[in-house]
C-alpha positions as CSV (number, residue, x, y, z in Angstrom):
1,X,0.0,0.0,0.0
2,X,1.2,3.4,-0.5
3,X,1.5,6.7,1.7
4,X,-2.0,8.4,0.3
5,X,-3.6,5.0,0.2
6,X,-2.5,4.4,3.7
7,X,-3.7,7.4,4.5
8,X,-6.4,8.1,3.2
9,X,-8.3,4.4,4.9
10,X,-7.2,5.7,8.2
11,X,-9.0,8.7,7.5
12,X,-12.1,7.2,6.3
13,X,-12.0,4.6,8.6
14,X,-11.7,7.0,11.6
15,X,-13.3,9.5,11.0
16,X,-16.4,10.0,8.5
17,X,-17.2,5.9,9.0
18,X,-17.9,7.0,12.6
19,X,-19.6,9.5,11.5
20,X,-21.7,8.3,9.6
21,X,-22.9,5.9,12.4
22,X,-23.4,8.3,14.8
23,X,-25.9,10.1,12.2
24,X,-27.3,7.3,10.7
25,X,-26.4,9.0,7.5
26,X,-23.8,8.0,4.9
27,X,-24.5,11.5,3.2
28,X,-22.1,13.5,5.3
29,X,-19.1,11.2,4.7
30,X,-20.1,10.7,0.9
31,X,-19.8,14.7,0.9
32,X,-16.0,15.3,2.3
33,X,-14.6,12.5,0.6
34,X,-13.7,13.9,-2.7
35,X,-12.3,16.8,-0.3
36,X,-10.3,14.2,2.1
37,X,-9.1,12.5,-1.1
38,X,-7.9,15.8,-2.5
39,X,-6.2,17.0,1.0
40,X,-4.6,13.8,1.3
41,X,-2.7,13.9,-2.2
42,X,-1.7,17.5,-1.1
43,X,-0.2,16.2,2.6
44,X,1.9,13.3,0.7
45,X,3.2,15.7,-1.4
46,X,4.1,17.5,1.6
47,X,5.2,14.3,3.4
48,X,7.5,13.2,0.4
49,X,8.7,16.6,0.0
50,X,12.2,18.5,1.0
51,X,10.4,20.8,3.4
52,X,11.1,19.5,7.1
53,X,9.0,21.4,8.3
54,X,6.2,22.0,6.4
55,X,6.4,17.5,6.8
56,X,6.6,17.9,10.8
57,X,3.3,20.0,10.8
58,X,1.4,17.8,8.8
59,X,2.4,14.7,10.9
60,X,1.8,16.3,13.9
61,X,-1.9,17.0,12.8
62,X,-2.5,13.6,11.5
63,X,-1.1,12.0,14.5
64,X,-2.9,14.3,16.4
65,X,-6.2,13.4,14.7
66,X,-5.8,9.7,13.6
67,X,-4.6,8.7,17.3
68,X,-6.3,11.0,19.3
69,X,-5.6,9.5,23.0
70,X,-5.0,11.0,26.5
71,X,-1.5,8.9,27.0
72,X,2.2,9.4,25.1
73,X,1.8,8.1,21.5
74,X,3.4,4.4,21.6
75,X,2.0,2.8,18.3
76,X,3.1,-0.7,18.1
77,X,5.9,-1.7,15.9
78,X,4.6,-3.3,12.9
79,X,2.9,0.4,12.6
80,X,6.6,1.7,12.0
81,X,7.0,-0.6,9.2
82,X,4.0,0.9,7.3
83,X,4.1,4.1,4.8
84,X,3.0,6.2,7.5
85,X,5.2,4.8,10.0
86,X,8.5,4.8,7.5
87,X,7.6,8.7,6.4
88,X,7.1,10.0,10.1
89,X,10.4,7.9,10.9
90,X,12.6,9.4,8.3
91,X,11.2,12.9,8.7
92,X,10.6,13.4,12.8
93,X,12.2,10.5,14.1
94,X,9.1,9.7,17.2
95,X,7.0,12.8,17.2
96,X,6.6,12.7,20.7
97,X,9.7,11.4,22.5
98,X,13.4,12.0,22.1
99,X,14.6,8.6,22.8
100,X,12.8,5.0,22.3
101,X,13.4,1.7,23.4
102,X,16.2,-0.2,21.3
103,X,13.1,-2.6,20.0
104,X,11.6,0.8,19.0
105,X,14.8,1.2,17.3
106,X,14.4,-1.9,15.2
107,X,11.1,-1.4,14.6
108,X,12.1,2.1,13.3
109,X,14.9,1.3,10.9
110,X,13.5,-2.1,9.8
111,X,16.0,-4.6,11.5
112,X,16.5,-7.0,14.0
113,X,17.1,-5.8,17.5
114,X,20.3,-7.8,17.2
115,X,21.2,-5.8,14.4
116,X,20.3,-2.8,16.9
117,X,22.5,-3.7,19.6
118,X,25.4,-4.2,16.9
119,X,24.7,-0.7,15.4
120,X,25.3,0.6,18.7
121,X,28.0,-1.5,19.8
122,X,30.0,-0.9,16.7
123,X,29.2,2.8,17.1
124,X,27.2,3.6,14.4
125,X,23.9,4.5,16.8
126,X,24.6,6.4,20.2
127,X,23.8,5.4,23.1
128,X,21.5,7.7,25.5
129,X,22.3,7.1,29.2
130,X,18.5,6.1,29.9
131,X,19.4,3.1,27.5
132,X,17.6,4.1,24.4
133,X,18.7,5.6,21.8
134,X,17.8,9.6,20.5
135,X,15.1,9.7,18.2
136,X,17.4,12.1,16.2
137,X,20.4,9.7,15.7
138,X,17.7,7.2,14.3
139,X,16.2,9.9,11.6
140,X,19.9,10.8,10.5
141,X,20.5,7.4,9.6
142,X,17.4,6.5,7.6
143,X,17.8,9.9,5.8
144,X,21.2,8.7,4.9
145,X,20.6,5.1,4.6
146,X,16.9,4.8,3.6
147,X,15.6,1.0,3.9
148,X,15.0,-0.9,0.8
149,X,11.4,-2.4,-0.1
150,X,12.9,-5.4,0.9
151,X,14.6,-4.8,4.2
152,X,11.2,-2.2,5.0
């Protein structure tokens, strides 16, 4: 699946499905579709873009509004190995922490934890004294060694 197509089920599925439940009424979601559809080519452009920050923003609102929740934002790690998941890697590293757990790491970059303890053994990943490793050390590297389809 690809970034807009990824996005644009998460969308969907999270937002106008609900509401069309709650209204008993598919007419409301039928009418912001062609909108959502247009907005979401727009914010992959953005996403896939050189602007850093113009990218941060945009992940920031969708994480915001696709995983609306009252604790930190931990999504599992098969969610890091999805277009979403690869594009908010590579361009804010964990939007909401600076370091993550070394099976975060893997999860992140699309290897083994093995291969995560090596990286940081060999020093190729630093170390952060709480045991993790900073978010921004993990976002260098994929922006200079982005995974492969096969390795993501």
């Amino acid at each position: 699946m690809d970034l807009a197509g990824q996005l644009f089920r998460l969308l969907d599925n999270r937002l106008l499905d609900p509401l069309e439940i709650l209204l008993e009424d598919a007419r409301p979601g039928d009418a912001v579709r062609p909108l959502l559809r247009h907005r979401v080519i727009e914010w992959t452009r953005v996403l896939e873009g050189d602007d850093d920050a113009a990218a941060v923003h945009v992940i920031a609102r969708l994480i915001g509004t696709l995983y609306p929740d009252d604790h930190a934002f931990h999504p599992p790690a098969d969610w890091w190995r999805t277009p979403l998941g690869r594009v908010v890697a590579r361009r804010a590293g964990h939007p909401f922490a600076t370091t993550v757990s070394l099976s975060t790491v893997g999860a992140m970059l699309g290897i083994s934890r093995q291969g995560v303890h090596d990286l940081v053994r060999r020093g190729r990943l630093p170390r952060h004294p709480d045991g993790g490793v900073p978010v921004s050390a993990i976002r260098d590297r994929l922006r200079d060694n982005p995974p492969t389809e096969e390795s993501s």
